[in-house]
PyMOL Python script that loads the backbone (N, CA, C, O; Angstrom):
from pymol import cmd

cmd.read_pdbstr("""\
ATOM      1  N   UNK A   1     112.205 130.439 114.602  1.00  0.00           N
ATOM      2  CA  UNK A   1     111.837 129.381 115.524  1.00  0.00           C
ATOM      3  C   UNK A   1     110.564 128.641 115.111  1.00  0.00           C
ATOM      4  O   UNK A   1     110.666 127.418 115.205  1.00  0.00           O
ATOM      5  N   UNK A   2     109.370 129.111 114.667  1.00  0.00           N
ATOM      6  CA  UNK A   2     108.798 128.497 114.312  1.00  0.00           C
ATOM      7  C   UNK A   2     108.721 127.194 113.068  1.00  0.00           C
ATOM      8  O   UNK A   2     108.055 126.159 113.066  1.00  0.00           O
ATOM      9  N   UNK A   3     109.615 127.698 112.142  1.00  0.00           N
ATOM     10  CA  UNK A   3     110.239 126.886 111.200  1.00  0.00           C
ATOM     11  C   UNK A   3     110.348 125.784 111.808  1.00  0.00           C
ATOM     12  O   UNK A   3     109.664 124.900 111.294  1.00  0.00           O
ATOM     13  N   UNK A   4     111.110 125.383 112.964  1.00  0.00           N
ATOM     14  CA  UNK A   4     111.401 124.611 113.718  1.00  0.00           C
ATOM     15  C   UNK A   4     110.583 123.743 114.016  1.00  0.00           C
ATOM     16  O   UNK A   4     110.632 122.525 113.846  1.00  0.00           O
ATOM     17  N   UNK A   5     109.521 124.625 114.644  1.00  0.00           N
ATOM     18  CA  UNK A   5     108.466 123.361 115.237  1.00  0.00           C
ATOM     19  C   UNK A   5     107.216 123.046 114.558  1.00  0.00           C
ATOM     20  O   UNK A   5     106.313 122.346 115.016  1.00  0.00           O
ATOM     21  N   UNK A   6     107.245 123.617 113.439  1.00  0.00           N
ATOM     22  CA  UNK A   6     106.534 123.422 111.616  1.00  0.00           C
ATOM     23  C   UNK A   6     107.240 121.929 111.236  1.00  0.00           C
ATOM     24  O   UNK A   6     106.500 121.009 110.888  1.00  0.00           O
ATOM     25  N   UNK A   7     108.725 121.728 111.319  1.00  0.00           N
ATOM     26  CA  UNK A   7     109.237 120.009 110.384  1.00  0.00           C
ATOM     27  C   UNK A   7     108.844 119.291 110.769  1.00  0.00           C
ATOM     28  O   UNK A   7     108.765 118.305 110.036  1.00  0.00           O
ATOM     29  N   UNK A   8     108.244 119.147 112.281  1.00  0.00           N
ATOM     30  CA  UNK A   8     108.127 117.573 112.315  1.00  0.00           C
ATOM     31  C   UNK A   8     106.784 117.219 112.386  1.00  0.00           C
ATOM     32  O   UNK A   8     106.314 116.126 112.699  1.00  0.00           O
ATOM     33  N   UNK A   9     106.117 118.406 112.015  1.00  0.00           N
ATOM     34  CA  UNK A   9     104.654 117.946 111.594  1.00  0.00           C
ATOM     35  C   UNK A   9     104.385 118.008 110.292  1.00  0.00           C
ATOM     36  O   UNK A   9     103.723 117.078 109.829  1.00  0.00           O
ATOM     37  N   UNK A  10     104.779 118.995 109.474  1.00  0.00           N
ATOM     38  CA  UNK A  10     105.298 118.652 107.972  1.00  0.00           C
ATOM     39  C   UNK A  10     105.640 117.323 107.626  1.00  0.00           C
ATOM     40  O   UNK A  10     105.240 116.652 106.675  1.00  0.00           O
ATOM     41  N   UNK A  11     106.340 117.069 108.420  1.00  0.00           N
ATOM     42  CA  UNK A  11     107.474 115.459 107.846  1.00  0.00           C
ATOM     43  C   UNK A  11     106.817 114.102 108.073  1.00  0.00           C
ATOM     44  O   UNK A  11     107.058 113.035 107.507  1.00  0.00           O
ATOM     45  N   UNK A  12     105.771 114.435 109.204  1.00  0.00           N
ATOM     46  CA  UNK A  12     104.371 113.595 109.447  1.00  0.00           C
ATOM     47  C   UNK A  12     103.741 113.369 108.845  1.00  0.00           C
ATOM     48  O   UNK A  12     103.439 112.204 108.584  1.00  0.00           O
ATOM     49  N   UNK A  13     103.238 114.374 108.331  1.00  0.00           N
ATOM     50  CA  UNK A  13     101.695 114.584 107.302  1.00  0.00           C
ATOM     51  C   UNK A  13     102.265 114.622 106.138  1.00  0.00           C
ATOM     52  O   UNK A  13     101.584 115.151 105.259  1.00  0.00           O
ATOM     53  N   UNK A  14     103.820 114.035 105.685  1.00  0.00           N
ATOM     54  CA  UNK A  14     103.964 113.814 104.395  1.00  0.00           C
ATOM     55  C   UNK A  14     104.014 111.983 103.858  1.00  0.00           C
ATOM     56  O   UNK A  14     103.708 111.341 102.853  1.00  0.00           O
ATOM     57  N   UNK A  15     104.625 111.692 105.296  1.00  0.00           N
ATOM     58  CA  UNK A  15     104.862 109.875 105.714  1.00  0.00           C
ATOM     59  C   UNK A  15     103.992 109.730 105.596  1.00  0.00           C
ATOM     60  O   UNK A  15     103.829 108.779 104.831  1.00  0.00           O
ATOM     61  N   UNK A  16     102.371 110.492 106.203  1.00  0.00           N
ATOM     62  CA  UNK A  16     101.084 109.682 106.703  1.00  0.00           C
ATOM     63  C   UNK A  16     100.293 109.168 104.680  1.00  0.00           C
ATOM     64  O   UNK A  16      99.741 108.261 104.056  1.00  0.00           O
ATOM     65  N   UNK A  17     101.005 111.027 104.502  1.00  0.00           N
ATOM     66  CA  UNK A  17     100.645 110.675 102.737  1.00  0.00           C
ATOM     67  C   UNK A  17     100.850 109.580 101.663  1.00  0.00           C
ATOM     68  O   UNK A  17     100.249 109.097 100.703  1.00  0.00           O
ATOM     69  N   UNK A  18     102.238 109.417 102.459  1.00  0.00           N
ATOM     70  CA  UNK A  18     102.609 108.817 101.198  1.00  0.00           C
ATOM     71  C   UNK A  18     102.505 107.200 101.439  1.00  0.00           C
ATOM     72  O   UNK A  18     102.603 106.323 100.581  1.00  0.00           O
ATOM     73  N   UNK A  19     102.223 107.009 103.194  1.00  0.00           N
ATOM     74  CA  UNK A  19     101.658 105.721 103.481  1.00  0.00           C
ATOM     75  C   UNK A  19     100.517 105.321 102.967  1.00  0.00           C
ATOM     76  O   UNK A  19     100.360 104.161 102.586  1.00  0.00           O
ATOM     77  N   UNK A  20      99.426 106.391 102.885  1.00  0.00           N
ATOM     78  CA  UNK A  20      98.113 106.404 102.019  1.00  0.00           C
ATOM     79  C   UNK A  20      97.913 106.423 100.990  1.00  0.00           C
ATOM     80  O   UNK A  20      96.743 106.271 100.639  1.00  0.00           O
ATOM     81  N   UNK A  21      98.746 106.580 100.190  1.00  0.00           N
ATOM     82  CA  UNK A  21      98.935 106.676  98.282  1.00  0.00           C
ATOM     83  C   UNK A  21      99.579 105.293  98.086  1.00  0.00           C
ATOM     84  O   UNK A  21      99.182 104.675  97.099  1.00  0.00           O
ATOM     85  N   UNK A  22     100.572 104.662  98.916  1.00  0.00           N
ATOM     86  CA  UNK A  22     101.234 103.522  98.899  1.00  0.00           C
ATOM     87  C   UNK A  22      99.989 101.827  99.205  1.00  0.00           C
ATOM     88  O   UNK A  22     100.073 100.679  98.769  1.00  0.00           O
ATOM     89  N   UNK A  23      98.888 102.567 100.213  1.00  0.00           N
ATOM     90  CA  UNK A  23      97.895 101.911 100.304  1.00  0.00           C
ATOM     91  C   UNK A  23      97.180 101.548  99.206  1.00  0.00           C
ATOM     92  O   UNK A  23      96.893 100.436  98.763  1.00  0.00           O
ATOM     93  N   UNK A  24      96.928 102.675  98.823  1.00  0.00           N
ATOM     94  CA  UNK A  24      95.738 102.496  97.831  1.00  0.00           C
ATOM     95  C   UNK A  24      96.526 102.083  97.042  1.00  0.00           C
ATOM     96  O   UNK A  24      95.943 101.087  96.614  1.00  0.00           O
ATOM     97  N   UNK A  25      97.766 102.161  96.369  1.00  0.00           N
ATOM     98  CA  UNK A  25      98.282 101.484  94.612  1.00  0.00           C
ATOM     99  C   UNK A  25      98.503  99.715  95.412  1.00  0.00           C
ATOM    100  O   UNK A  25      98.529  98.661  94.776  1.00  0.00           O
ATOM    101  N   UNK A  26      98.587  99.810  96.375  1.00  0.00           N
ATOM    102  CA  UNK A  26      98.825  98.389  96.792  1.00  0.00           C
ATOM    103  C   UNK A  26      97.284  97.809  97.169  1.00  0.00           C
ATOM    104  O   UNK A  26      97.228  96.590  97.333  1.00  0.00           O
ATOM    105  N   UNK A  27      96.260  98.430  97.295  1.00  0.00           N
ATOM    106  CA  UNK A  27      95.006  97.672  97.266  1.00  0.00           C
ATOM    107  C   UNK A  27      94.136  97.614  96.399  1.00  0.00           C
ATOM    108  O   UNK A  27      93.311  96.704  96.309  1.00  0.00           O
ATOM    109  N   UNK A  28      94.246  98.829  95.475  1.00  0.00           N
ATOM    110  CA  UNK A  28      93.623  98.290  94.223  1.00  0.00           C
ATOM    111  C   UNK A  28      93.912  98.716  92.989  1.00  0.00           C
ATOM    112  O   UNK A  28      92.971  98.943  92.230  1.00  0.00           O
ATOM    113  N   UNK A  29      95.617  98.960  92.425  1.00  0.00           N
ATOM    114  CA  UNK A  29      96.219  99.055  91.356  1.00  0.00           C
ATOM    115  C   UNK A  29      96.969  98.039  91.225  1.00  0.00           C
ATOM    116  O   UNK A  29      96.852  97.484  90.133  1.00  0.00           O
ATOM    117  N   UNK A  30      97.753  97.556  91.987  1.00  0.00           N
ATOM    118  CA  UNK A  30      99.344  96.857  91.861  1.00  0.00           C
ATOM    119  C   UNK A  30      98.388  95.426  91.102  1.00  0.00           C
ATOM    120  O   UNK A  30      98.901  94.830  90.155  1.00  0.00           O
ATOM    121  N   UNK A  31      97.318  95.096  91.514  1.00  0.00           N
ATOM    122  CA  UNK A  31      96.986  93.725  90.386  1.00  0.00           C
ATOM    123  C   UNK A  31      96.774  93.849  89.060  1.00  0.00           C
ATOM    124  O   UNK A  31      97.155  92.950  88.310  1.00  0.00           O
ATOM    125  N   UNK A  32      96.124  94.996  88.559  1.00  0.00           N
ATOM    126  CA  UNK A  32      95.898  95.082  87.254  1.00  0.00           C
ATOM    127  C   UNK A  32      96.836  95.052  86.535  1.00  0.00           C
ATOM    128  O   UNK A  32      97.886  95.603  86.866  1.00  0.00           O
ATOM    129  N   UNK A  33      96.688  94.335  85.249  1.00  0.00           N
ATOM    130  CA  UNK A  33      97.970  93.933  84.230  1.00  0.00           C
ATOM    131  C   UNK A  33      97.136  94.358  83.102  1.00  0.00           C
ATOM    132  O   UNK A  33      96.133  93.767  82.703  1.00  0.00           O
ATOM    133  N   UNK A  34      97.932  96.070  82.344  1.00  0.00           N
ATOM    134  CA  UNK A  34      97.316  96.751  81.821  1.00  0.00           C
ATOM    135  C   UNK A  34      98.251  96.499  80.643  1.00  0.00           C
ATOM    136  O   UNK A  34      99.472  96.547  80.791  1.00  0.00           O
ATOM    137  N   UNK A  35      97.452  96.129  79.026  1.00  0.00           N
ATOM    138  CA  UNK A  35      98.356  95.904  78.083  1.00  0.00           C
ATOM    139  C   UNK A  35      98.138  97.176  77.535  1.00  0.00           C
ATOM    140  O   UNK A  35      97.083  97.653  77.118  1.00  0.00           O
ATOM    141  N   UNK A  36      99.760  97.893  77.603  1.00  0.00           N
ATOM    142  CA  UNK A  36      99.989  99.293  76.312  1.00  0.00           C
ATOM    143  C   UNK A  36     100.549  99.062  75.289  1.00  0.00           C
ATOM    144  O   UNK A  36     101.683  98.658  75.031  1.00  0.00           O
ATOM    145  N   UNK A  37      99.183  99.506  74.333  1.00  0.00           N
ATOM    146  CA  UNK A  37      99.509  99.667  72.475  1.00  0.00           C
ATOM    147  C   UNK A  37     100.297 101.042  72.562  1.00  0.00           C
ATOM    148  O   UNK A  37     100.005 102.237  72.597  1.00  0.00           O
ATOM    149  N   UNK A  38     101.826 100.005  72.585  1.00  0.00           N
ATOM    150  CA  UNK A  38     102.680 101.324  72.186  1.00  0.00           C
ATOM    151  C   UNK A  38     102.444 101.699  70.568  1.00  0.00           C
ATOM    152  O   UNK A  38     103.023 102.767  70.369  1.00  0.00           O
ATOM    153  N   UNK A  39     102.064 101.409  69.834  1.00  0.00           N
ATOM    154  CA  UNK A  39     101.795 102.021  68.472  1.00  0.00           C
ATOM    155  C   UNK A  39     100.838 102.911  68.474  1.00  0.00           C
ATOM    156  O   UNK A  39     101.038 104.027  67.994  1.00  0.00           O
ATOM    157  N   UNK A  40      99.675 102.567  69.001  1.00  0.00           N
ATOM    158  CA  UNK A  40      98.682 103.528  69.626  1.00  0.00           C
ATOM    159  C   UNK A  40      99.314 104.411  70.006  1.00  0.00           C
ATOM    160  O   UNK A  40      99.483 105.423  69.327  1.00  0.00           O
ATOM    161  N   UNK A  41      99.770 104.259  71.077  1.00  0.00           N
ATOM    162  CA  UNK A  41     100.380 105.173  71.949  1.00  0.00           C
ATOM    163  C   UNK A  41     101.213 106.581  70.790  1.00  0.00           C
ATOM    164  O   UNK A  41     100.691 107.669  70.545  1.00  0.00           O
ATOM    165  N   UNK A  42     102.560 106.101  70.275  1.00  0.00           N
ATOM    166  CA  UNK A  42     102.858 106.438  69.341  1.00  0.00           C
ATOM    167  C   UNK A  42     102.119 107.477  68.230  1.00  0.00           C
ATOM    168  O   UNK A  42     102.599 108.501  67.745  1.00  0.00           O
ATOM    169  N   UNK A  43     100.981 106.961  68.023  1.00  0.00           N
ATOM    170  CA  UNK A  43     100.484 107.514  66.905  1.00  0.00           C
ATOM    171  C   UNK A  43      99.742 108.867  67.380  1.00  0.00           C
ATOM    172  O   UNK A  43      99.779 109.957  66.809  1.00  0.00           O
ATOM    173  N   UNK A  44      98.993 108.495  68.682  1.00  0.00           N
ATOM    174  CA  UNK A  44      98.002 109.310  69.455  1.00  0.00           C
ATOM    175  C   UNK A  44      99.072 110.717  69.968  1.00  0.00           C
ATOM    176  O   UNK A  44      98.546 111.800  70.221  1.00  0.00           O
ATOM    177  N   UNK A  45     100.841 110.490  70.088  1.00  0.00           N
ATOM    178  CA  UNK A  45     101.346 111.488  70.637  1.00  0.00           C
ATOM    179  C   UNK A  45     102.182 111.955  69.396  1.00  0.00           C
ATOM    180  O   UNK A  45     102.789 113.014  69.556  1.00  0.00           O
ATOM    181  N   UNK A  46     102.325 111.238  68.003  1.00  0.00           N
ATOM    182  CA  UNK A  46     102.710 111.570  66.990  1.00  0.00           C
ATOM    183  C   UNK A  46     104.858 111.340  66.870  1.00  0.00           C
ATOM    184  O   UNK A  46     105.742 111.904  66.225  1.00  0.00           O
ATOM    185  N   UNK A  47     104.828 110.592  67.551  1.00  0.00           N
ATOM    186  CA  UNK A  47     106.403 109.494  67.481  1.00  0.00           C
ATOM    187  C   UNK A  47     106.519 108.384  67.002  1.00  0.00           C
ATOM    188  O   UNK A  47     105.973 107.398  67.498  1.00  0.00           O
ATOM    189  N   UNK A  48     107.356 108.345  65.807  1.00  0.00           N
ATOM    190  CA  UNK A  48     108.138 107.391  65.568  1.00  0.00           C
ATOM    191  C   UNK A  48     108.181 105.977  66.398  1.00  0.00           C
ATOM    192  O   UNK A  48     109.080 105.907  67.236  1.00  0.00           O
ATOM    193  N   UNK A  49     107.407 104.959  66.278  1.00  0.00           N
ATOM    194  CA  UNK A  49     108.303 103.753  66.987  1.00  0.00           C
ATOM    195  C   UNK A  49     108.566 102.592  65.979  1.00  0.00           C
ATOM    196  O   UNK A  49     108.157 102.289  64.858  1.00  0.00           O
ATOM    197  N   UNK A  50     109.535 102.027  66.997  1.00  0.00           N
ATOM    198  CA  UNK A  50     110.830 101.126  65.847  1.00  0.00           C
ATOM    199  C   UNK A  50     109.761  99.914  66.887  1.00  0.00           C
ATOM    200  O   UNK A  50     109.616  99.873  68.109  1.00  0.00           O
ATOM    201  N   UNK A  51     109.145  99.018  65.764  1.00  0.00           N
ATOM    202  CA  UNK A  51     108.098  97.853  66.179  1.00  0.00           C
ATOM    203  C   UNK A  51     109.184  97.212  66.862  1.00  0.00           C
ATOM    204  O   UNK A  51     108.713  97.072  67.991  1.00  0.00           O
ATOM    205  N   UNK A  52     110.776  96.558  66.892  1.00  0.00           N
ATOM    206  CA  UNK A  52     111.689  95.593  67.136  1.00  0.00           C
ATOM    207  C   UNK A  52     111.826  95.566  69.316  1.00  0.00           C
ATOM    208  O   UNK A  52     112.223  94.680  70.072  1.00  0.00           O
ATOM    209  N   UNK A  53     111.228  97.115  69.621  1.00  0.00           N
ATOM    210  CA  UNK A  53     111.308  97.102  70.730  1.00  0.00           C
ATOM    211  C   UNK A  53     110.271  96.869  71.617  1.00  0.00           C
ATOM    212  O   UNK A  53     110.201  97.483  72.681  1.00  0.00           O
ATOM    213  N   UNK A  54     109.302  95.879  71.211  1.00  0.00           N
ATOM    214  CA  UNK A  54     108.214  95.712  72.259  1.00  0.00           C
ATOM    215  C   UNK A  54     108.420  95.584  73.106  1.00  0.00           C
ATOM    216  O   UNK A  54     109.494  94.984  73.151  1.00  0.00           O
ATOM    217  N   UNK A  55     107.859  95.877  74.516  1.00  0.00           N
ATOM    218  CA  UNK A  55     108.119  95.378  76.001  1.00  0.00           C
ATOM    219  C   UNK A  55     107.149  95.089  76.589  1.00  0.00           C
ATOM    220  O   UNK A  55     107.063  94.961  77.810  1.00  0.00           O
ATOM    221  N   UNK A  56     106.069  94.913  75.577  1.00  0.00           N
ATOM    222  CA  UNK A  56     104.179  95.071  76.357  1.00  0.00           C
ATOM    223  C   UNK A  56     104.171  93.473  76.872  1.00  0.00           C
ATOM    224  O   UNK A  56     103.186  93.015  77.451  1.00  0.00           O
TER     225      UNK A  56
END
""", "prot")
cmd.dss("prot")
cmd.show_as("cartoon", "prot")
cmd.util.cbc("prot")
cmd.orient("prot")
């Protein structure tokens, strides 16, 4: 029984979370326009990249 009356405060304090993580990338991440050196990238994790697929 307790299980029971544990979900819907669980299920609260996970909405309230994820309303607050959704805040913050929407008030001060979602503007930044971050350019990734996928070759960098690449080199720093030690993979192969085929240059033909840029997407930066």
């Amino acid at each position: 029984m307790p299980e029971r009356a544990l979900m819907p405060k669980l299920s609260a304090a996970i909405a309230i979370k994820l309303a607050l993580l959704a805040g913050l990338w929407f008030f001060f991440v979602k503007d930044y326009r971050v350019h990734i050196d996928t070759s960098g990238m690449a080199d720093h994790l030690n993979i192969p990249v085929n240059e033909g697929t840029h997407h930066g």
